[in-house]
C-alpha positions as a Markdown table, in Angstrom:
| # | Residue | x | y | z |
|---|---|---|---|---|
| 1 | Unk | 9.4 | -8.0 | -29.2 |
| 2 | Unk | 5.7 | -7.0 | -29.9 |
| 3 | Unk | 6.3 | -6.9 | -33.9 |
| 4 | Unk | 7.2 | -10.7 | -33.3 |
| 5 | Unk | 4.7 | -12.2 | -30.7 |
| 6 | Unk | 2.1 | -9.5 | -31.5 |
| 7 | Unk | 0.6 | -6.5 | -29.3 |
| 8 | Unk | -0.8 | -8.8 | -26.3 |
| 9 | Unk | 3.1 | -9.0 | -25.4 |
| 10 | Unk | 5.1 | -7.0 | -23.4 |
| 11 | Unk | 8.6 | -6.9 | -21.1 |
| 12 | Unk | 10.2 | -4.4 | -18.5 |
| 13 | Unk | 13.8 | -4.4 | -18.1 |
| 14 | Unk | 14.4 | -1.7 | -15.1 |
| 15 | Unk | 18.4 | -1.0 | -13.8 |
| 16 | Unk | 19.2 | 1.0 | -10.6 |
| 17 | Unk | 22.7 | 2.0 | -11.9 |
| 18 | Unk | 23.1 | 4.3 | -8.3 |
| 19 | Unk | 22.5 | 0.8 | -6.3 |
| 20 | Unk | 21.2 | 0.6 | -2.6 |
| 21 | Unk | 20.7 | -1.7 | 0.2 |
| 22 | Unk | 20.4 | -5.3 | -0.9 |
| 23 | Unk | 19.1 | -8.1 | 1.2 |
| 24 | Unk | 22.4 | -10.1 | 1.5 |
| 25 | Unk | 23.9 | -8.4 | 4.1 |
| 26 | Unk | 23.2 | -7.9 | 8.0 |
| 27 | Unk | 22.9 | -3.8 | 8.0 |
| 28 | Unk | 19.4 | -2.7 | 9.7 |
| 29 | Unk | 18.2 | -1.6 | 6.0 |
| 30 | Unk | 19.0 | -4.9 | 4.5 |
| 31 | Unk | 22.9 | -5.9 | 3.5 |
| 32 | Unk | 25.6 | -4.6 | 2.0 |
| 33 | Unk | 25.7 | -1.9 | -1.3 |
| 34 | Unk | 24.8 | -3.4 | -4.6 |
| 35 | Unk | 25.4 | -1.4 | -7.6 |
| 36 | Unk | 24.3 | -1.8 | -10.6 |
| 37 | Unk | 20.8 | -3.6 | -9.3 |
| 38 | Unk | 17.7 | -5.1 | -11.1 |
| 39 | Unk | 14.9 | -3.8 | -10.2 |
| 40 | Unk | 12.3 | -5.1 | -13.1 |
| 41 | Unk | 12.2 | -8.0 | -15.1 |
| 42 | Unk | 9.4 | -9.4 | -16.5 |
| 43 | Unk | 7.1 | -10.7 | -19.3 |
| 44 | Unk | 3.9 | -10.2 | -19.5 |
| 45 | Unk | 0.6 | -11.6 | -22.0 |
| 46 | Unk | -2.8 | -10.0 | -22.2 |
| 47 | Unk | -5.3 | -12.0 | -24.3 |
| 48 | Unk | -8.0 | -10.1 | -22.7 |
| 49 | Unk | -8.7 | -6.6 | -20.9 |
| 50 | Unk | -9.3 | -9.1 | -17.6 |
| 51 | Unk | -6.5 | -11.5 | -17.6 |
| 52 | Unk | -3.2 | -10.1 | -17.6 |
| 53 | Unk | -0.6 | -13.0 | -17.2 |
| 54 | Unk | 2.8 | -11.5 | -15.6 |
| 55 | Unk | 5.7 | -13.5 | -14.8 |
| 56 | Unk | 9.2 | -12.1 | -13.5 |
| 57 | Unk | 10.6 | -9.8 | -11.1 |
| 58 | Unk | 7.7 | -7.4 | -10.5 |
| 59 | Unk | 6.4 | -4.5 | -8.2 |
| 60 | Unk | 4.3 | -6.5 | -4.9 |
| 61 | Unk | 0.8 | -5.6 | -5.7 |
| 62 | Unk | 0.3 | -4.3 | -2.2 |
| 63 | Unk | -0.5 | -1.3 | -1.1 |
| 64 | Unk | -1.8 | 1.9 | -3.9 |
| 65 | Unk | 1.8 | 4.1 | -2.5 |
| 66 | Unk | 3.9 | 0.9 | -3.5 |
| 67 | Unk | 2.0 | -0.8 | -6.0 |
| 68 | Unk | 0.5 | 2.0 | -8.3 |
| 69 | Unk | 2.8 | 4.9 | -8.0 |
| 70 | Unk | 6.2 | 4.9 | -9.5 |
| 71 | Unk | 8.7 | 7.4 | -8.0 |
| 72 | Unk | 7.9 | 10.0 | -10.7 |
| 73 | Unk | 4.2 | 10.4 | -9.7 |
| 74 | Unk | 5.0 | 10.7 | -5.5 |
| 75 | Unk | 3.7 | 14.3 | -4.5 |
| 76 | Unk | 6.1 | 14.1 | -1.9 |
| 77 | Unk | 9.9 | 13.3 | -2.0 |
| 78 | Unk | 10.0 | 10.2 | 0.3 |
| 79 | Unk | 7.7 | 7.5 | 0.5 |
| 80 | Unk | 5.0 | 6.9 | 4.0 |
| 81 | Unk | 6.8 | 5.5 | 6.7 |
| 82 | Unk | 4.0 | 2.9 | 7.0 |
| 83 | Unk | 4.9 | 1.8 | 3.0 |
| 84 | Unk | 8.2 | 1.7 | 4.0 |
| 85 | Unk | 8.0 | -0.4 | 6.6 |
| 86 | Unk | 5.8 | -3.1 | 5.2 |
| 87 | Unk | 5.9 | -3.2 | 1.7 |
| 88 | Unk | 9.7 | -3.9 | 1.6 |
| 89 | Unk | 10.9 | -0.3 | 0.8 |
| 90 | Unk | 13.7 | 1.4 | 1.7 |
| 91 | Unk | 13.5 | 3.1 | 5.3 |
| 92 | Unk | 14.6 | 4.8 | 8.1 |
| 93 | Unk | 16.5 | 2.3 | 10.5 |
| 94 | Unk | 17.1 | 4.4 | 13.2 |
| 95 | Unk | 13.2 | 4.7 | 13.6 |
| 96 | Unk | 12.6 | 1.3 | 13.0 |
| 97 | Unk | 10.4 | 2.2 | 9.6 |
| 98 | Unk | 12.4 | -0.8 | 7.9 |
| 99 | Unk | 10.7 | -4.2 | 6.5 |
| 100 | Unk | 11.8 | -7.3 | 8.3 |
| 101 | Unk | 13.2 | -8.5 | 5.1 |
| 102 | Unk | 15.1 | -5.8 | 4.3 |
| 103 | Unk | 14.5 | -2.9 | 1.4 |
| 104 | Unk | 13.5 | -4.9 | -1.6 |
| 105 | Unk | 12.2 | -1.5 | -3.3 |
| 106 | Unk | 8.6 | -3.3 | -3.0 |
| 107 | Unk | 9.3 | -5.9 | -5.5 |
| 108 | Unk | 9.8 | -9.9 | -5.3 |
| 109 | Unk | 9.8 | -12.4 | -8.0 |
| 110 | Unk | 7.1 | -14.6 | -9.0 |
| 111 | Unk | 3.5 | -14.9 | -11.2 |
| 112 | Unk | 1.1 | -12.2 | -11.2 |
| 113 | Unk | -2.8 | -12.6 | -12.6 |
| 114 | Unk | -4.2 | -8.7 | -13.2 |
| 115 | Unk | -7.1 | -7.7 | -15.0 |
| 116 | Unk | -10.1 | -5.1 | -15.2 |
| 117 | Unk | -13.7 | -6.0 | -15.1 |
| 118 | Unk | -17.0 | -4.6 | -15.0 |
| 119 | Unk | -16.5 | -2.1 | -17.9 |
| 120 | Unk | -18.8 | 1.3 | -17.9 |
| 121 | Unk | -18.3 | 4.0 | -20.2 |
| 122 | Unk | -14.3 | 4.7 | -20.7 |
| 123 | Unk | -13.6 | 3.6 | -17.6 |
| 124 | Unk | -14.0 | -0.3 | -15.5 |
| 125 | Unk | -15.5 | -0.5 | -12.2 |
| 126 | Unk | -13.3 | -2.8 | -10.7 |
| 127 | Unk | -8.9 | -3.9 | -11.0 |
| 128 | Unk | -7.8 | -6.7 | -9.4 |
| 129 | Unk | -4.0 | -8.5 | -8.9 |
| 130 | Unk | -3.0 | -11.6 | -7.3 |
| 131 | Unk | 0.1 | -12.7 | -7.3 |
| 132 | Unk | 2.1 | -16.1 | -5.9 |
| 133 | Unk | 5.4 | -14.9 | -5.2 |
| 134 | Unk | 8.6 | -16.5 | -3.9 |
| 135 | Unk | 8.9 | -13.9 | -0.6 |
| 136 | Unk | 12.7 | -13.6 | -0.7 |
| 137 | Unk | 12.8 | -10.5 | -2.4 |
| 138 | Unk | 14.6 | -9.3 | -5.5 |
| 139 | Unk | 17.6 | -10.8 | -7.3 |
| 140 | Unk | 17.8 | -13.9 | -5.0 |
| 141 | Unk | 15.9 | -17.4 | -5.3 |
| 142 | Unk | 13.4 | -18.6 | -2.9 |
| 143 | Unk | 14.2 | -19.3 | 0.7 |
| 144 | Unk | 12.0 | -21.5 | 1.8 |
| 145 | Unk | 9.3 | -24.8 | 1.0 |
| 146 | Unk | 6.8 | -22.2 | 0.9 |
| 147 | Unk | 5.4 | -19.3 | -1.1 |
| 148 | Unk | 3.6 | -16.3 | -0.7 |
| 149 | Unk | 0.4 | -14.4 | -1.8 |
| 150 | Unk | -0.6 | -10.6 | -2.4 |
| 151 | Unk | -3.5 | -9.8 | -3.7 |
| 152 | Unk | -5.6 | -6.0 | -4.2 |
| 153 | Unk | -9.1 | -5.0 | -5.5 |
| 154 | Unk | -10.1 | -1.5 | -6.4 |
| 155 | Unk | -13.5 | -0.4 | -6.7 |
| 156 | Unk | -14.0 | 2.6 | -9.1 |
| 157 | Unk | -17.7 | 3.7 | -8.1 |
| 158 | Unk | -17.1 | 6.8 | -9.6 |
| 159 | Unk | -14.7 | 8.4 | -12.4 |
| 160 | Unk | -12.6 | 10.6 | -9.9 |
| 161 | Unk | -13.2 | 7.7 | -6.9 |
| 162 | Unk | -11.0 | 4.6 | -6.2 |
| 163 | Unk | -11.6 | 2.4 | -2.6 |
| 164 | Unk | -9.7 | -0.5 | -2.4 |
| 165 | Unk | -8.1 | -3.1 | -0.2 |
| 166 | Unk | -4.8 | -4.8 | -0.1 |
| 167 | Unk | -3.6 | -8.4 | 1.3 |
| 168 | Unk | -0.1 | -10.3 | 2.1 |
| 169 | Unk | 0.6 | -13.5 | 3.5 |
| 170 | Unk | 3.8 | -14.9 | 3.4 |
| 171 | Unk | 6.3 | -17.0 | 5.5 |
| 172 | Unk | 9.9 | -15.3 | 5.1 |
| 173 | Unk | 13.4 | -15.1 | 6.4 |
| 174 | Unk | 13.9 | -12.3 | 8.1 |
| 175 | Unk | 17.1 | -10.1 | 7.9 |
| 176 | Unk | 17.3 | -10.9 | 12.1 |
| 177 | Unk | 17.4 | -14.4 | 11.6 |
| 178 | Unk | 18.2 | -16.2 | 8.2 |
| 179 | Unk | 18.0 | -19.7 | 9.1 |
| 180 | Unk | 14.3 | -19.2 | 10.7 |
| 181 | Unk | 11.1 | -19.4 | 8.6 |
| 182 | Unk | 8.8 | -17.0 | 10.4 |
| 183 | Unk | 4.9 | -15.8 | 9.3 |
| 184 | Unk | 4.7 | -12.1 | 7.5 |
| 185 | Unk | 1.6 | -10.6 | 7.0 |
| 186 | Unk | -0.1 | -7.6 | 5.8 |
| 187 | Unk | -3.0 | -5.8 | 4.8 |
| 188 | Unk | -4.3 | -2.8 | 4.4 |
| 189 | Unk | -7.6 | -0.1 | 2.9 |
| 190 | Unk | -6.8 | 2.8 | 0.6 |
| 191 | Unk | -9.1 | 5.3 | -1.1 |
| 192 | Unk | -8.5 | 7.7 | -3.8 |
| 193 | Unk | -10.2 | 10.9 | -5.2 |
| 194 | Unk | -8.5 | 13.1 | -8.1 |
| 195 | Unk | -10.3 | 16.0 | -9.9 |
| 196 | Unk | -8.2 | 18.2 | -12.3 |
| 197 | Unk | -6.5 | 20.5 | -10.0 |
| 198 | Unk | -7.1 | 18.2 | -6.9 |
| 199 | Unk | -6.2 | 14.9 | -5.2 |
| 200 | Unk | -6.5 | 13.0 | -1.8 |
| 201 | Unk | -5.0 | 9.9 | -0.8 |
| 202 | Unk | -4.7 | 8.0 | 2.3 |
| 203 | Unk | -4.0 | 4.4 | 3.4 |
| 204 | Unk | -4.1 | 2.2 | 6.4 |
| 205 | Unk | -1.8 | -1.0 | 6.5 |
| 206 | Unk | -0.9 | -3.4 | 9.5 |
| 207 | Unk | 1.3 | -6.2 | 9.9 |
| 208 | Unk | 2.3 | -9.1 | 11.9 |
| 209 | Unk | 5.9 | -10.8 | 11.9 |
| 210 | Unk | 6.7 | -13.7 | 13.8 |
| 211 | Unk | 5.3 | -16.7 | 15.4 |
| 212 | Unk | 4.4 | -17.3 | 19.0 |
| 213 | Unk | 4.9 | -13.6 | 20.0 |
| 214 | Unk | 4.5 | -11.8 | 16.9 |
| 215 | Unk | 5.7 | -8.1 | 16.6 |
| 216 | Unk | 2.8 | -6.0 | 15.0 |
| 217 | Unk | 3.1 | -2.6 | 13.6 |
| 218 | Unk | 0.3 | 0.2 | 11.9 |
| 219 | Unk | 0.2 | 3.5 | 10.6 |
| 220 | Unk | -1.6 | 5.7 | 7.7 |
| 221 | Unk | -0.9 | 8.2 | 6.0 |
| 222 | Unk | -3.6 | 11.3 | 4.7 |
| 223 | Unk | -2.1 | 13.6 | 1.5 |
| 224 | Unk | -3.9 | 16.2 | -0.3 |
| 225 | Unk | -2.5 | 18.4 | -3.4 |
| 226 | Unk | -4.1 | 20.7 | -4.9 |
| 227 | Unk | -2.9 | 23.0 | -8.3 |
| 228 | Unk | -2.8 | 26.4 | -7.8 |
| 229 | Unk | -1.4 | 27.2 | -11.4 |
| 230 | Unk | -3.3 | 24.3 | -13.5 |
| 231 | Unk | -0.7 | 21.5 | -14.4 |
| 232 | Unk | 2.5 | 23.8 | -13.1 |
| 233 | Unk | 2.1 | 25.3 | -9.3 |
| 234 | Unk | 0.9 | 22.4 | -7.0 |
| 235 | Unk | 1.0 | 22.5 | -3.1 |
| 236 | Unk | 1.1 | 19.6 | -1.1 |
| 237 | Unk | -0.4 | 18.5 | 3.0 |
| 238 | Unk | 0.8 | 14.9 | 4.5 |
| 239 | Unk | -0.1 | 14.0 | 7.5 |
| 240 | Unk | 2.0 | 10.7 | 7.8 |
| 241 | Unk | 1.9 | 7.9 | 11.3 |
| 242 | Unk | 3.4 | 4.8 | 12.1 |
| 243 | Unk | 3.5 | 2.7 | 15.2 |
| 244 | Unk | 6.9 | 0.4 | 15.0 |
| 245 | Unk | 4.9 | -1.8 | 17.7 |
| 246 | Unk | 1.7 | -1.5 | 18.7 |
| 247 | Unk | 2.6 | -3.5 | 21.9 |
| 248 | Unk | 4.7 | -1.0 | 23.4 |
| 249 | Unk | 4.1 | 2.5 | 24.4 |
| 250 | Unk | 4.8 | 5.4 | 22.9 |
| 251 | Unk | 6.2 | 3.9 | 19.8 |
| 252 | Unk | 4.5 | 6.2 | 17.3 |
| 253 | Unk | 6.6 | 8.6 | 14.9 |
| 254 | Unk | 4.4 | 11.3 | 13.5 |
| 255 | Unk | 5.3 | 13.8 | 10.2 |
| 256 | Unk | 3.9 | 16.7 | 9.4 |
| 257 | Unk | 4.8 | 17.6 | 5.8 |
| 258 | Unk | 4.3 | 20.6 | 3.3 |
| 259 | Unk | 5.4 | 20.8 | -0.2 |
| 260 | Unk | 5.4 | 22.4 | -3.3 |
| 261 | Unk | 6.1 | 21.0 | -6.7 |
| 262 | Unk | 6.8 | 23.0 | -9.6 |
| 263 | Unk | 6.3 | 21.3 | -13.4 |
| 264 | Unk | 8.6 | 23.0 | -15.9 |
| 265 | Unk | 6.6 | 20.3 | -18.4 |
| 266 | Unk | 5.2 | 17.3 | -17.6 |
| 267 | Unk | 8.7 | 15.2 | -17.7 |
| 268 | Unk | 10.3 | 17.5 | -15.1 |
| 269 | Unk | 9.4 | 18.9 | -11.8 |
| 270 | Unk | 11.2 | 20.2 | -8.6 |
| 271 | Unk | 10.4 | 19.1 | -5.1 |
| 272 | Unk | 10.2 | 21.1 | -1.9 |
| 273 | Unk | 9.2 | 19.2 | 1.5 |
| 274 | Unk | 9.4 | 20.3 | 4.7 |
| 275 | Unk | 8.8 | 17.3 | 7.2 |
| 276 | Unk | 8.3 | 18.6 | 10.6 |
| 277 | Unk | 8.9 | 15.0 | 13.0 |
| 278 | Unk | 7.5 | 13.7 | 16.0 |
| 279 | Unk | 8.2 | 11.2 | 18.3 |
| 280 | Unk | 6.7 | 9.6 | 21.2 |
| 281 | Unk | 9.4 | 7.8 | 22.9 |
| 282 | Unk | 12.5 | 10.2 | 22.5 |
| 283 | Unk | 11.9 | 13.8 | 20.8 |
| 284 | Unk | 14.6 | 14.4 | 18.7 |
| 285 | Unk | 15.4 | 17.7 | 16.9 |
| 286 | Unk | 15.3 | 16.0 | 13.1 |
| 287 | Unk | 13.2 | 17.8 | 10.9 |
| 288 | Unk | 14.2 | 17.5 | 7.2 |
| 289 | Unk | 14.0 | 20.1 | 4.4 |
| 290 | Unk | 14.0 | 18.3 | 0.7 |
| 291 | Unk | 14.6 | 19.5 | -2.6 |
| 292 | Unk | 14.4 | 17.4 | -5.6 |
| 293 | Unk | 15.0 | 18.1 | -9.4 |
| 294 | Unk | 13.5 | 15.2 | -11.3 |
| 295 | Unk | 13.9 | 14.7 | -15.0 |
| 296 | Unk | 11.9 | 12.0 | -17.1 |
| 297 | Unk | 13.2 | 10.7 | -20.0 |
């Protein structure tokens, strides 16, 4: 493709051959099972180092857990509940730590603008994406007259430093009630810090669905992982909150997760999480032990 159009062209073509939860159906998590499922597809032009021109089924650029970090780069096994539950990932139901659209493994299907700007050094102080997207989610055409907007900026004030913010609007069709066109919005602050043998994350993101008495929901999440044996031995801290709806009381599920991942070489790793759970409104003995073998190729 590039030896034809030249190196300022590129395309993704990403399949889940396992399948999951599409948005067709009426289940909590979003429809019936689809298998195999598109996840990526897209072409993209870059005449410049700040205009990237991106049009297809992409990742939403919201949010650094959902937008910036593939599966294969997660210090932990699962995802934070608040990233789940608005940025149209796959969640937790029974918690209520499920988008109102349904799990569209953070992706929709429209135009994306990207770019970096403000170049110092080897590095640029700023990345930006904006994207006009159709808001029905993956595999499906659009819903609705209208269409919807994410946007994030990341400021890089230093090499091992990223702040940033992230921004949704959108009108939708929620897996509740498919006929109704209803407001979902979003945003959300991030910050980032990563040395060689250590990195923090953390990110706060709220949302609002509905009209006239619109449900709202919060949480963040705090992670730290540091490498005890450099680029092989690496533990892992989480502390990871989300309120389902702020307007009711004790609606706040709490985890308290530590890890370990162990890198046999940079393609493959295995996963240990202990999630100890939580919650305000009915305790429930479900803490989760995880183990993970993941292999790159």
């Amino acid at each position: 493709f590039r030896s034809i159009l030249g190196s300022a062209w590129e395309y993704r073509l990403l399949v889940d051959f396992v399948g999951q939860q599409g948005a067709s159906g009426t289940a909590p998590t979003g429809g019936a099972l689809l298998a195999p499922e598109l996840l990526d597809a897209y072409v993209a032009y870059k005449p410049f180092s700040f205009l990237k021109i991106t049009a297809g089924q992409i990742i939403i650029p919201f949010s650094l857990e959902n937008g910036e970090t593939p599966d294969k780069d997660l210090l932990t096994v699962d995802r934070s509940q608040v990233v789940n539950a608005l940025a149209a990932r796959k969640g937790d139901a029974s918690n209520k730590i499920v988008d109102s659209i349904g799990n569209q493994n953070g992706r929709d299907i429209g135009v994306q603008l990207t770019g970096n700007v403000g170049q110092t050094g080897d590095r640029y102080v700023v990345d930006y994406y904006i994207a006009l997207l159709n808001g029905a989610g993956i595999n499906s055409a659009d819903n609705n007259s209208k269409k919807d907007i994410a946007a994030r900026v990341v400021f890089h004030p230093f090499k091992i430093l990223s702040i940033g913010g992230s921004f949704y609007n959108g009108v939708d069709r929620f897996t509740s009630s498919k006929t109704l066109d209803q407001r979902r919005d979003r945003w959300g602050t991030e910050l980032a810090l990563k040395t060689n043998d250590l990195s923090v994350t953390a990110e706060y993101l709220r949302g609002r669905d509905g009209d006239g008495n619109p449900i709202r929901h919060q949480g963040w999440y705090a992670q730290a992982g540091y490498y005890f044996v450099a680029n092989k031995l690496q533990g892992v801290l989480k502390y990871d909150t989300y309120n389902a709806n702020i307007a009711v009381q004790n609606a706040t599920n709490t985890y308290y997760i530590i890890g370990a991942n162990y890198y046999f070489t940079k393609w493959t790793k295995v996963q240990v999480d202990y999630s100890l759970r939580t919650e305000q409104s009915h305790s429930v003995p479900n803490d989760v032990f995880t183990a993970q073998l993941q292999v790159e190729f």
